[in-house]
N, CA, C and O atoms as a DFTB+ gen file, in Angstrom:
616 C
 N C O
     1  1       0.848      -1.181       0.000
     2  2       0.000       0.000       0.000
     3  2       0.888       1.238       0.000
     4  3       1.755       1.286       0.873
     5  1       0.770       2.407      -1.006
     6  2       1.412       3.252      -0.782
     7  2       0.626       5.016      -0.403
     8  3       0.952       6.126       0.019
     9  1      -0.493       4.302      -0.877
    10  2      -1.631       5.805      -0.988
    11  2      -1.345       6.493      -1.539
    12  3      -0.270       6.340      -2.119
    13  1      -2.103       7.714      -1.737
    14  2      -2.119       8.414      -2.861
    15  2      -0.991       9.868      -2.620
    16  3      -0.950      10.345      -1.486
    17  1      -0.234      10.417      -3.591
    18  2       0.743      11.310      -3.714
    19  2       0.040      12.965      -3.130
    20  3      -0.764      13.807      -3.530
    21  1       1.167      12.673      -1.667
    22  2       1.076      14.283      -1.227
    23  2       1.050      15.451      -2.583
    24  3       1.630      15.342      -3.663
    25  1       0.026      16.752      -2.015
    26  2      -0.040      17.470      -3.265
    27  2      -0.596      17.693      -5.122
    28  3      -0.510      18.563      -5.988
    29  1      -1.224      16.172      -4.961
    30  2      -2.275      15.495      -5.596
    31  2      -3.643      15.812      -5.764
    32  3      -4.161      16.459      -4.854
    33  1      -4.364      15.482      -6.773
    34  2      -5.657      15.772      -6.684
    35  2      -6.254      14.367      -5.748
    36  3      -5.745      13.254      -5.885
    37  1      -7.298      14.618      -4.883
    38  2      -7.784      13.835      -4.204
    39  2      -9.003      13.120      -5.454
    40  3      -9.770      13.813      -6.123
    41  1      -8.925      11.924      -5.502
    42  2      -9.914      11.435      -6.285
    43  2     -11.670      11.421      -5.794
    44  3     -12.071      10.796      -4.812
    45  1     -12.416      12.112      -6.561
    46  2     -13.596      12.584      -6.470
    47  2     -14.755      10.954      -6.126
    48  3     -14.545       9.881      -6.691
    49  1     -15.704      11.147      -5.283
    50  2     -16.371      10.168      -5.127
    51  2     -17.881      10.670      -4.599
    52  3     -17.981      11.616      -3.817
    53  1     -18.938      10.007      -5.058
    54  2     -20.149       9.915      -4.186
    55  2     -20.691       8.677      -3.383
    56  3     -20.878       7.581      -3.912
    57  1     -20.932       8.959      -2.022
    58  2     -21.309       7.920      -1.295
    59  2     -22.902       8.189      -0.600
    60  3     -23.661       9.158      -0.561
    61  1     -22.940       6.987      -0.162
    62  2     -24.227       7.346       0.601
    63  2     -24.008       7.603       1.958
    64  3     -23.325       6.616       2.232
    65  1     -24.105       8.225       2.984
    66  2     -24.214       8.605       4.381
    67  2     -25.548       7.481       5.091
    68  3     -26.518       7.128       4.420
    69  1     -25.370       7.152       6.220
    70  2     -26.034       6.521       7.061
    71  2     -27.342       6.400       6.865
    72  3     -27.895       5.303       6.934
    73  1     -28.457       8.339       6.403
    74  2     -29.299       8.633       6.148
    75  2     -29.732       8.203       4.483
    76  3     -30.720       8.827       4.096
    77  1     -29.240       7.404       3.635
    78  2     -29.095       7.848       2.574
    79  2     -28.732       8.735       1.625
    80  3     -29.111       8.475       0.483
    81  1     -28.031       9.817       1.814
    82  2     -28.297      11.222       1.195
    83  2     -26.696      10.953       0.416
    84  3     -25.854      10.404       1.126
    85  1     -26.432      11.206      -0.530
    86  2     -25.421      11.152      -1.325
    87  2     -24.528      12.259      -1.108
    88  3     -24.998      13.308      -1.550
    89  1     -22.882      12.427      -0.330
    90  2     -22.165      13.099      -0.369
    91  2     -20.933      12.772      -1.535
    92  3     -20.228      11.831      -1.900
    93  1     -21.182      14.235      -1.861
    94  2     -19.775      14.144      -3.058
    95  2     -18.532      14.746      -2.159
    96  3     -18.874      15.459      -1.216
    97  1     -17.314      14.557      -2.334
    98  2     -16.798      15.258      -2.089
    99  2     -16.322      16.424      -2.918
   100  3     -16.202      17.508      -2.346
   101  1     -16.010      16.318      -4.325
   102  2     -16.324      17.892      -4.949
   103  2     -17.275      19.081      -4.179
   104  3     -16.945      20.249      -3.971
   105  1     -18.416      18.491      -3.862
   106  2     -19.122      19.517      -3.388
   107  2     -18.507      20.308      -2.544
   108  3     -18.866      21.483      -2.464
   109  1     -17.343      19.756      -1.664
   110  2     -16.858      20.368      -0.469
   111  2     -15.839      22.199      -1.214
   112  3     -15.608      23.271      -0.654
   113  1     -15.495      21.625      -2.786
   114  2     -13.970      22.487      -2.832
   115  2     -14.379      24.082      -2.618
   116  3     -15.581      24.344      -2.573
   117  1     -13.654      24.885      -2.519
   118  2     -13.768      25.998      -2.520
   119  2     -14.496      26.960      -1.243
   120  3     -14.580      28.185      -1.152
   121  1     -14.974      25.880      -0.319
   122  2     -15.542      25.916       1.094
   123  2     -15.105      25.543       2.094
   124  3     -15.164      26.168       3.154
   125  1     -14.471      24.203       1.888
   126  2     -14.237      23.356       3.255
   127  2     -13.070      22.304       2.940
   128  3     -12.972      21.537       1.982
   129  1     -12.109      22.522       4.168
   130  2     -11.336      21.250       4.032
   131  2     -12.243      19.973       4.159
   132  3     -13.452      20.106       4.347
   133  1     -11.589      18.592       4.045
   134  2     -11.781      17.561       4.608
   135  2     -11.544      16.436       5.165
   136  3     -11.093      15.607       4.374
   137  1     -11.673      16.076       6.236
   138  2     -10.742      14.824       6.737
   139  2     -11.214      13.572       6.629
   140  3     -12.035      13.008       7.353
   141  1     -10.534      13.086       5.490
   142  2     -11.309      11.306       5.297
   143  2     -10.692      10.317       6.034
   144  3      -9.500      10.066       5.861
   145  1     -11.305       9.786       6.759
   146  2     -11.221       8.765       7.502
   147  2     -11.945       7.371       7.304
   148  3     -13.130       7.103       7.498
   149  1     -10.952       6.582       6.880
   150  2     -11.043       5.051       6.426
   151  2     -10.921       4.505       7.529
   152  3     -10.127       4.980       8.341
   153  1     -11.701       3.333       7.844
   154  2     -11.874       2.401       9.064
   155  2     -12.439       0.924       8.711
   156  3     -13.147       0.766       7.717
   157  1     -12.118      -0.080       9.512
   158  2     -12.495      -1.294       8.858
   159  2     -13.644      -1.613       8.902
   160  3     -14.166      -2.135       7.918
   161  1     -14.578      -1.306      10.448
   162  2     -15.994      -2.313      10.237
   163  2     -16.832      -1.075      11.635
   164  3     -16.562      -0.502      12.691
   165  1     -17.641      -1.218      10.912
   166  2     -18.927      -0.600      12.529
   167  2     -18.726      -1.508      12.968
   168  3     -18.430      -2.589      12.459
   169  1     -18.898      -1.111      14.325
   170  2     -19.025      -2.078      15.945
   171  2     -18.022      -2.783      16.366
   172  3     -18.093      -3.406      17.426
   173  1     -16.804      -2.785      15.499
   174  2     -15.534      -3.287      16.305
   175  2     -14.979      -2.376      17.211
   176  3     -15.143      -1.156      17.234
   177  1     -14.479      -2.898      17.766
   178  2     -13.905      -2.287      19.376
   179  2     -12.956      -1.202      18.670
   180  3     -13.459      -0.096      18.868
   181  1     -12.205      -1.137      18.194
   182  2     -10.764      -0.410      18.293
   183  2     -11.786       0.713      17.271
   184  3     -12.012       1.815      17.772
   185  1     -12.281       0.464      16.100
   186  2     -13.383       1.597      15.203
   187  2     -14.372       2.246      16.122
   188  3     -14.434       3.475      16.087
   189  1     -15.110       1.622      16.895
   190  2     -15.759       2.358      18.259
   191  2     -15.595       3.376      18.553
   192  3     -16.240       4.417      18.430
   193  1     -14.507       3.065      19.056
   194  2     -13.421       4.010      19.964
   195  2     -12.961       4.992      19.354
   196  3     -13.056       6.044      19.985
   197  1     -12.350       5.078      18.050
   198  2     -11.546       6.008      17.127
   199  2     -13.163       6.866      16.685
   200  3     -13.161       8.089      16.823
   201  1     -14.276       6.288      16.251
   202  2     -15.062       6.987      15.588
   203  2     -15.906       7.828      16.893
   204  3     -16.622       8.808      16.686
   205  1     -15.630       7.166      18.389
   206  2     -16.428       8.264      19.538
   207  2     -15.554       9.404      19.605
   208  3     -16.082      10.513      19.678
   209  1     -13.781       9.266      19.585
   210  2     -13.367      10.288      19.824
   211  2     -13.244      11.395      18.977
   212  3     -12.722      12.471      19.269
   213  1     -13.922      10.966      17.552
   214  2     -13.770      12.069      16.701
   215  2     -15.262      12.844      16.939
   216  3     -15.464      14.019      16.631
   217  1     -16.343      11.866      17.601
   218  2     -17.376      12.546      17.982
   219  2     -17.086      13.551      18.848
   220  3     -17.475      14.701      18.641
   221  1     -16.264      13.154      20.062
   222  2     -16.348      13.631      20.786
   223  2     -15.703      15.105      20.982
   224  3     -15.980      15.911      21.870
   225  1     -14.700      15.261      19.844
   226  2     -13.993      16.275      19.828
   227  2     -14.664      17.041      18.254
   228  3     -14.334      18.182      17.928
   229  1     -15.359      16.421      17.647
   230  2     -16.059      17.072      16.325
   231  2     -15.908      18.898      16.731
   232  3     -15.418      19.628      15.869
   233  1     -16.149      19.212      17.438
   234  2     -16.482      20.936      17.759
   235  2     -14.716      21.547      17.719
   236  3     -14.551      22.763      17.822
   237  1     -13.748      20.822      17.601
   238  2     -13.032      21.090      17.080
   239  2     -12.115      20.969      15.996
   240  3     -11.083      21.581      15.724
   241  1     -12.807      19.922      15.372
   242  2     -12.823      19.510      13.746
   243  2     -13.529      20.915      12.546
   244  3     -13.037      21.331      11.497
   245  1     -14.934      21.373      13.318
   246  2     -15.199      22.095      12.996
   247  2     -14.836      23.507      13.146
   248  3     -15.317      24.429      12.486
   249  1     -13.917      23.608      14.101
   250  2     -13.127      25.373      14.391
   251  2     -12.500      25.841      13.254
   252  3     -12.267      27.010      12.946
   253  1     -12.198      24.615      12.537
   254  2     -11.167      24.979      11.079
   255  2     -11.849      25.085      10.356
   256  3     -11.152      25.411       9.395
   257  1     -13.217      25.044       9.903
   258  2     -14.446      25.008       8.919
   259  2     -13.702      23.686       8.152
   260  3     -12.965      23.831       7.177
   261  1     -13.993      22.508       8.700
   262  2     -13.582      20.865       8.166
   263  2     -15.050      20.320       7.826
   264  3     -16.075      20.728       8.371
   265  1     -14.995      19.475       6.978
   266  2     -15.801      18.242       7.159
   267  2     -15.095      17.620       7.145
   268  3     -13.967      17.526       6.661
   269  1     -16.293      16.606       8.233
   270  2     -15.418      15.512       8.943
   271  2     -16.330      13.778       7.931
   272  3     -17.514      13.453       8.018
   273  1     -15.331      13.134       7.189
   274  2     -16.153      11.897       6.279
   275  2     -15.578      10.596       7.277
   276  3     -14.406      10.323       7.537
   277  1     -16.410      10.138       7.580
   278  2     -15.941       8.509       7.615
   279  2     -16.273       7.773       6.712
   280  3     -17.346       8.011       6.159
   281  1     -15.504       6.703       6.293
   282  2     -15.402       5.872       4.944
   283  2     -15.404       4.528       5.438
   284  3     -14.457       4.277       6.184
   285  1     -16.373       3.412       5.182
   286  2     -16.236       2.136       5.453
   287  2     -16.933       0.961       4.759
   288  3     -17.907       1.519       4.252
   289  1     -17.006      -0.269       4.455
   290  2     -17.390      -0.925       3.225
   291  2     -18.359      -1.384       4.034
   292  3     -18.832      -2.445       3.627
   293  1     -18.998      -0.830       5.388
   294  2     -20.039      -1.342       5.611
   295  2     -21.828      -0.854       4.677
   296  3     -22.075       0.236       4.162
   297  1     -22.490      -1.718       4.725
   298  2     -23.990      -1.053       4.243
   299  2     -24.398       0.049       4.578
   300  3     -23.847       0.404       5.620
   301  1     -25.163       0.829       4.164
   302  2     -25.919       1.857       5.118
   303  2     -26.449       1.359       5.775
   304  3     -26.107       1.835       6.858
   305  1     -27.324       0.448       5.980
   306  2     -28.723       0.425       7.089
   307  2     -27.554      -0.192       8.553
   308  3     -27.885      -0.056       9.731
   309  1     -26.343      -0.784       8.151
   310  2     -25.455      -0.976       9.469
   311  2     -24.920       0.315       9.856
   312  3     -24.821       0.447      11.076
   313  1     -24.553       1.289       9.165
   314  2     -24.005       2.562       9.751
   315  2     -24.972       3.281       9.968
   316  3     -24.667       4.299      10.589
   317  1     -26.391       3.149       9.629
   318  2     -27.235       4.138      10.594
   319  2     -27.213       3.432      11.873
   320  3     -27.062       4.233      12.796
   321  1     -27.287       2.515      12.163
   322  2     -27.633       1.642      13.378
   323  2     -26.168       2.293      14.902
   324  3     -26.105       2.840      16.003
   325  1     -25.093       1.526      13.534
   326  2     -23.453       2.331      14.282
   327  2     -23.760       3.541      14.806
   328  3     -23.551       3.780      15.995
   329  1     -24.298       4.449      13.956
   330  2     -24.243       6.049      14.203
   331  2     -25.333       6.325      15.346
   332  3     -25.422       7.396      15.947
   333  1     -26.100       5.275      15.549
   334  2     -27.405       5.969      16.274
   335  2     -27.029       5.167      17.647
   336  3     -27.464       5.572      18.725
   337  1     -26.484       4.406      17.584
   338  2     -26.072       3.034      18.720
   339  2     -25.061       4.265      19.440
   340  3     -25.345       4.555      20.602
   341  1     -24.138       4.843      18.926
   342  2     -23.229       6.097      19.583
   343  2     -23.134       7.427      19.282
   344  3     -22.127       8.132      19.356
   345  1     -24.243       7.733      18.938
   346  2     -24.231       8.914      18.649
   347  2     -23.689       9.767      17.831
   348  3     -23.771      10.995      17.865
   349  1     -23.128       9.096      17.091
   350  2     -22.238       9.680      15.915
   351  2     -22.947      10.784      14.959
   352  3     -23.887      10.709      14.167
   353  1     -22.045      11.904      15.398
   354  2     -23.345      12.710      14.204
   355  2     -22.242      13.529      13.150
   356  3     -22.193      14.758      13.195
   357  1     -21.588      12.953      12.445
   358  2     -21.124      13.000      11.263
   359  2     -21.415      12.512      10.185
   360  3     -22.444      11.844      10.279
   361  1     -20.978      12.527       9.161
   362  2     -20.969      11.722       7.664
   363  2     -20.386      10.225       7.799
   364  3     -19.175      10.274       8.011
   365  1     -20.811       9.108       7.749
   366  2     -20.366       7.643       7.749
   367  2     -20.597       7.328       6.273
   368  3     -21.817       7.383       6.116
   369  1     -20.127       7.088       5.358
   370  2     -20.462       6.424       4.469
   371  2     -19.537       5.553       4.222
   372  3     -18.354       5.465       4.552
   373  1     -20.557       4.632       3.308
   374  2     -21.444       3.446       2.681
   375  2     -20.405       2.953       1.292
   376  3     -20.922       3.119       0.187
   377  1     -19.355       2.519       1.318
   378  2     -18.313       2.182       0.265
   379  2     -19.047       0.323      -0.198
   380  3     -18.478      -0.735      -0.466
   381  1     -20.018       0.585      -0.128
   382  2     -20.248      -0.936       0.096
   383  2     -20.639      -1.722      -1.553
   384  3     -20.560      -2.908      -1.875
   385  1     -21.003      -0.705      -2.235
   386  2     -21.064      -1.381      -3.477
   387  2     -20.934      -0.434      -4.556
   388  3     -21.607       0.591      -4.452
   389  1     -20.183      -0.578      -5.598
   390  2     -19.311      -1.438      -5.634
   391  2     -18.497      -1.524      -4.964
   392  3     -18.016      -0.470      -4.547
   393  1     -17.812      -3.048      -4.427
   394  2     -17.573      -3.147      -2.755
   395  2     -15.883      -2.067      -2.746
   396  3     -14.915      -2.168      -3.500
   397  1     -16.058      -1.352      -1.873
   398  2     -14.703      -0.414      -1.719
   399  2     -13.976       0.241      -3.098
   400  3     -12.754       0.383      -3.112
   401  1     -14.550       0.510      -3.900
   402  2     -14.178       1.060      -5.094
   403  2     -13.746       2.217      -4.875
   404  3     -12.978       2.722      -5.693
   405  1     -14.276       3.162      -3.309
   406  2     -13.712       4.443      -3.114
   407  2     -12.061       4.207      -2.210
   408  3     -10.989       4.811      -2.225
   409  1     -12.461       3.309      -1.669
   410  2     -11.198       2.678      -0.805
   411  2      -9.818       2.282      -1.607
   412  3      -8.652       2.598      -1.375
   413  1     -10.471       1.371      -2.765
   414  2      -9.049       1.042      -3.848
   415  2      -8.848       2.622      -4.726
   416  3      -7.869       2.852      -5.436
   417  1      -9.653       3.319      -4.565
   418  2      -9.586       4.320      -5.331
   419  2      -7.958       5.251      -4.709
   420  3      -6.938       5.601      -5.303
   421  1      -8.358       5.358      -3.446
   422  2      -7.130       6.116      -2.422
   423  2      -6.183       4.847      -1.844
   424  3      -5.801       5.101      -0.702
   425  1      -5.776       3.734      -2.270
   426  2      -5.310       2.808      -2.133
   427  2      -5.116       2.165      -0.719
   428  3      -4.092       1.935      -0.075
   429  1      -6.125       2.003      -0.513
   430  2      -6.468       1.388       1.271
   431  2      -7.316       0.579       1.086
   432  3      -8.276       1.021       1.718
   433  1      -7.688      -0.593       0.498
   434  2      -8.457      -1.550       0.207
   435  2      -7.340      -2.697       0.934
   436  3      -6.220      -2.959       0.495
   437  1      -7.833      -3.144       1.867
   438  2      -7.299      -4.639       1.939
   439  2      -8.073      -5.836       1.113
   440  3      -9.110      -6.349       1.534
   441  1      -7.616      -6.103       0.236
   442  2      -8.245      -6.994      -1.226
   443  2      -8.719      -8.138      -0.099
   444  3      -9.922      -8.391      -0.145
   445  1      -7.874      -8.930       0.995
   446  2      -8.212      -9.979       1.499
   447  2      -9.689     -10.008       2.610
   448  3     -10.710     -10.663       2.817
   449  1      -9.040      -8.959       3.035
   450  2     -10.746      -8.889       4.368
   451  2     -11.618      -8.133       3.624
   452  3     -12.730      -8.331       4.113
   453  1     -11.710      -7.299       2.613
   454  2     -12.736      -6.581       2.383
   455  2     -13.088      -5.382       2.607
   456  3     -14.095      -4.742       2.305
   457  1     -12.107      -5.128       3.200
   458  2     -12.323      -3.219       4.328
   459  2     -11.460      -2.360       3.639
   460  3     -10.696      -2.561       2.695
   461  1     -11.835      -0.981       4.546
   462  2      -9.802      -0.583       4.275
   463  2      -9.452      -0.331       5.402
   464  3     -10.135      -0.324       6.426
   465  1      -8.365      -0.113       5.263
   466  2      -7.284      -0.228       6.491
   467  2      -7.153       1.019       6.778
   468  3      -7.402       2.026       6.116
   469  1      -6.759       0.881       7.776
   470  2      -6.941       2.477       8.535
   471  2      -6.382       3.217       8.483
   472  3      -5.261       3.254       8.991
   473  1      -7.210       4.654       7.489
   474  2      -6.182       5.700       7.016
   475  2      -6.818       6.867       6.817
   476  3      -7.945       6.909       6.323
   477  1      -6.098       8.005       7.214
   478  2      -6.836       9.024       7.206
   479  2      -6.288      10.388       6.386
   480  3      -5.159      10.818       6.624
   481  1      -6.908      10.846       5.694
   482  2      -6.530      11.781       4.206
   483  2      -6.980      13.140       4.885
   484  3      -7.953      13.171       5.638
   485  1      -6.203      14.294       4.576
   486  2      -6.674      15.761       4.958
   487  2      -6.801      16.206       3.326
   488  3      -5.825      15.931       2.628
   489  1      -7.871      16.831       2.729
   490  2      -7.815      17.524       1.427
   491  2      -8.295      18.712       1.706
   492  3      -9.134      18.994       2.562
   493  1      -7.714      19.454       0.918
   494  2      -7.587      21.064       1.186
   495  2      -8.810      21.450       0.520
   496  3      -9.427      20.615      -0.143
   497  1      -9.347      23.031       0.676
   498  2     -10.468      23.161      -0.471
   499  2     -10.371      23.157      -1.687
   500  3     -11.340      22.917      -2.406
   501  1      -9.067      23.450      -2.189
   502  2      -8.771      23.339      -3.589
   503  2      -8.493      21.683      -4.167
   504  3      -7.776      21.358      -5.114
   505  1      -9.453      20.621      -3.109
   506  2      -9.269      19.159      -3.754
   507  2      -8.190      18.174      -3.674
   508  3      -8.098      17.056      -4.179
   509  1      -7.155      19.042      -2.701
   510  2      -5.855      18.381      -3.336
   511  2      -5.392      18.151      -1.638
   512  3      -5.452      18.861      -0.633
   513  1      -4.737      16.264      -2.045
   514  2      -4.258      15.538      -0.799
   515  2      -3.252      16.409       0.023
   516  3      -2.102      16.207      -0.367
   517  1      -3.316      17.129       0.829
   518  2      -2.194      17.572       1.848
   519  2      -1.607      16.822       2.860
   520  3      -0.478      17.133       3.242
   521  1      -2.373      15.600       3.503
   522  2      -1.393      15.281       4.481
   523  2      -2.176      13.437       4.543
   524  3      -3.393      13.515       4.377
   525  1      -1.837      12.418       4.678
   526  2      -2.310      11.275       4.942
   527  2      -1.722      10.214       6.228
   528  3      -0.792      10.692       6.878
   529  1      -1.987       9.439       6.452
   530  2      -1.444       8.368       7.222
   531  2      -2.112       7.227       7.483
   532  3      -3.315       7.081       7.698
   533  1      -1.233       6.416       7.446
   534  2      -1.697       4.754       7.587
   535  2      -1.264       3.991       8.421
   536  3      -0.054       3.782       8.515
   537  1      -2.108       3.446       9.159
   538  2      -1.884       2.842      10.275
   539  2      -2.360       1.041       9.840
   540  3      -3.440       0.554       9.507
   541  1      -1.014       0.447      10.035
   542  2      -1.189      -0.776       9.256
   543  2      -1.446      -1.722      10.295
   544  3      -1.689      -2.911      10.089
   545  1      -1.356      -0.882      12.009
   546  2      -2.209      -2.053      13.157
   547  2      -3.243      -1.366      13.159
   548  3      -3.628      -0.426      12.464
   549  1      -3.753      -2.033      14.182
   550  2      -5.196      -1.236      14.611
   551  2      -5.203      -0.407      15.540
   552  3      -6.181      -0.258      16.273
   553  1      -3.805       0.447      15.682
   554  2      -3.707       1.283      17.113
   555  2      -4.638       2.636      16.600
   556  3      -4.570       3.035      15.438
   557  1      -5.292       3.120      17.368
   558  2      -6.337       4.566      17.066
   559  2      -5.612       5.237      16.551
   560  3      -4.412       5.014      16.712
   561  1      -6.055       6.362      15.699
   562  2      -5.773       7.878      15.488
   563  2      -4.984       8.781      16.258
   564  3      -5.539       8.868      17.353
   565  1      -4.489       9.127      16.244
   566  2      -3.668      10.125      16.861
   567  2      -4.625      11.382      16.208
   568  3      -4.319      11.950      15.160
   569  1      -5.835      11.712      17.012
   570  2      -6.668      13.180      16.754
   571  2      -6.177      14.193      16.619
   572  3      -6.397      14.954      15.677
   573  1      -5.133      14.464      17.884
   574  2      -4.058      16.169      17.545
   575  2      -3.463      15.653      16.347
   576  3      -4.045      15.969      15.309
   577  1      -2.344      14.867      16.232
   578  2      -2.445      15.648      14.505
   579  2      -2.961      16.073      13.278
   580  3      -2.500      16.938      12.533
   581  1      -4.357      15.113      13.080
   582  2      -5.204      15.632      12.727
   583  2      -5.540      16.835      12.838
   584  3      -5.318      17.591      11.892
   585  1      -5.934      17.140      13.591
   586  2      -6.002      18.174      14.270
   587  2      -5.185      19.701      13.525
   588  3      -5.541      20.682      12.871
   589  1      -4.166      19.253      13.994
   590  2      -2.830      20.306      13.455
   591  2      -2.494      20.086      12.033
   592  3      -1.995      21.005      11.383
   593  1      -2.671      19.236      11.643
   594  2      -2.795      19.444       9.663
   595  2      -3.857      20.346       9.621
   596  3      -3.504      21.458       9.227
   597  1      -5.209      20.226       9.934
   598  2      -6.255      21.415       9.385
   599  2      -6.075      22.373      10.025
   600  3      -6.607      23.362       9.521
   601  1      -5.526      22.569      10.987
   602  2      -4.817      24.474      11.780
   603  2      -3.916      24.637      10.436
   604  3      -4.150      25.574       9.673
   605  1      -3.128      23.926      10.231
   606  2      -2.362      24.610       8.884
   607  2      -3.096      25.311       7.469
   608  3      -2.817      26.333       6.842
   609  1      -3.652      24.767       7.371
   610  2      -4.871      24.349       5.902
   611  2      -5.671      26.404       6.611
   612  3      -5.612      27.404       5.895
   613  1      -6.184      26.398       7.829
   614  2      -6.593      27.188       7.897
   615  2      -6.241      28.353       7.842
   616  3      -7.068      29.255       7.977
């Protein structure tokens, strides 16, 4: 896995969100950074955890004017359930068919389990990859840097 080239155009996608509602990310450019966040499965322990603390700190995801995407090859009708089971009140979408096509798209598809592996993309408003990372265990996010890539961006 190498992911996609710092300074790059971020490859454009529409998904479905939990609710159904189709997010592009084009829609975002010229308004809003965004932080994509790839994760393997709703309701596993270690995704739980990573997707409460981005809940939990969302109000400062948003200080930078961010959207905040989660990306996962689960269904919708399982990520409304995820999202409502913890309260998640962000964007979750629905990579689920064609299965992870947005995932191999930014090269985080694990071909063998089906998911992607855990990785998280900052794109600027002008579309283009500024900062990524991949975490090839399942140790959480590191949120402050996150964090501090979109203080830059801002």
């Amino acid at each position: 896995m190498s992911g996609l080239l710092l300074g790059g155009p971020a490859p454009d996608f529409t998904l479905r969100d939990q609710f159904g509602q189709d997010v592009t990310l084009s829609a975002y450019r010229g308004r809003k950074a965004v932080a994509i966040l790839f994760y393997p499965y709703a309701f596993s322990g270690v995704c739980t955890g990573e997707m409460s603390g981005i809940r939990d700190r969302l109000d400062e995801f948003m200080t930078f004017d961010t959207e905040v995407l989660g990306i996962s090859c689960d269904p919708m009708f399982a990520l409304r359930a995820f999202a409502d089971q913890d309260g998640l009140n962000f964007p979750l979408l629905s990579d689920f068919w064609p299965h992870g096509e947005v995932a191999r798209a930014y090269d985080v598809l694990d071909e063998e389990r089906g998911c992607p592996r855990r990785s998280s993309y900052v794109v600027d408003r002008d579309g283009t990859v500024r900062w990524a990372v991949h975490n090839a265990t399942s140790q959480a996010r590191d949120l402050d840097e996150h964090l501090r890539q979109l203080q830059a961006l801002a």
